[in-house]
Structure formats: structure tokens, C-alpha cells
N, C-alpha and C positions, 0 to 999 in steps of 0.2 A: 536508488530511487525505485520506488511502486509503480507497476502502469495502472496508468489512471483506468484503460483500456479492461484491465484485470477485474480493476473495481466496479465494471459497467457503467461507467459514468454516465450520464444523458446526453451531455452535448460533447461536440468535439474541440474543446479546451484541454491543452494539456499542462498540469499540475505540477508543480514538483514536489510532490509527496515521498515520505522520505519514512525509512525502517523504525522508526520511532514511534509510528501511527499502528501499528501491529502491535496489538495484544496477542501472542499465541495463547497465554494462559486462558484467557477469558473467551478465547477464539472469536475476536471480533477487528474491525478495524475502526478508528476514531480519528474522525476528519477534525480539526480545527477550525475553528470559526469562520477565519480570515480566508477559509479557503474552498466556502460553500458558498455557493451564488444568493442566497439569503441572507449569508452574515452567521449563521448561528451553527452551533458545532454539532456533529454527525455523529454515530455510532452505527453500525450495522454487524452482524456474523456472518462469518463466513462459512464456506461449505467444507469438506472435507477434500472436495476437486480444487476448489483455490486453495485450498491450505495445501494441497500436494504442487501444485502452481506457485506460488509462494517460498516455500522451501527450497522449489529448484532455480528462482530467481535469484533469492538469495545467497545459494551455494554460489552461484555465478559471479554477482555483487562482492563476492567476498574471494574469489578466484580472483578478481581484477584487482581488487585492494593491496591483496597482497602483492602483486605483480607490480604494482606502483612501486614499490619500497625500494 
């Protein structure tokens, strides 16, 4: 999961946003519809500070995954 925290979110709702929302290529992150207080789907980019934020969450998410097995 993504912290919503990460993504600066506005309110203190927390999401469950999931590694699938990350475009690294495009460096951006895309909200889903269903999952904006609007209704309507999101895009924003990211920094190069989250993108290093990001990648270490990541590595972590995927240190536990494998730990499951």
C-alpha cells in the first residue's frame, strides 16, 4: 500500500491505495475515480524526494511479501 500521507492528501481519510497507481515511467501517481472525494480520477507527478520516498517504501512492501512465502 501507498501512504496516502505520502501523497499529501487533504483530509485525514486513509485510502488504500495500492502499487498499481504509480507510473514510475511517466513519474506521476493516478488516483482512481472511486477514490477521490469528487468521484473523478486524479493524476498528479511526483518529485524526485517522493520518488526516492517511494522506492524505499517499496523495497520494504516487497521485503515483507517475500517474508510471507
Amino acid at each position: 500500500m501507498v501512504s496516502p500521507r505520502l501523497l499529501a492528501a487533504t483530509d485525514q481519510r486513509s485510502l488504500p491505495l495500492e502499487w498499481r497507481i504509480v507510473d514510475w515511467a511517466g513519474r506521476c501517481v493516478r488516483l482512481d475515480p472511486h477514490t477521490t472525494k469528487n468521484g473523478e480520477a486524479r493524476s498528479f507527478p511526483f518529485t524526485a524526494d517522493i520518488e526516492k520516498v517511494l522506492k524505499e517504501q517499496l523495497a520494504i512492501h516487497e521485503t515483507l511479501k517475500k517474508a510471507e512465502r
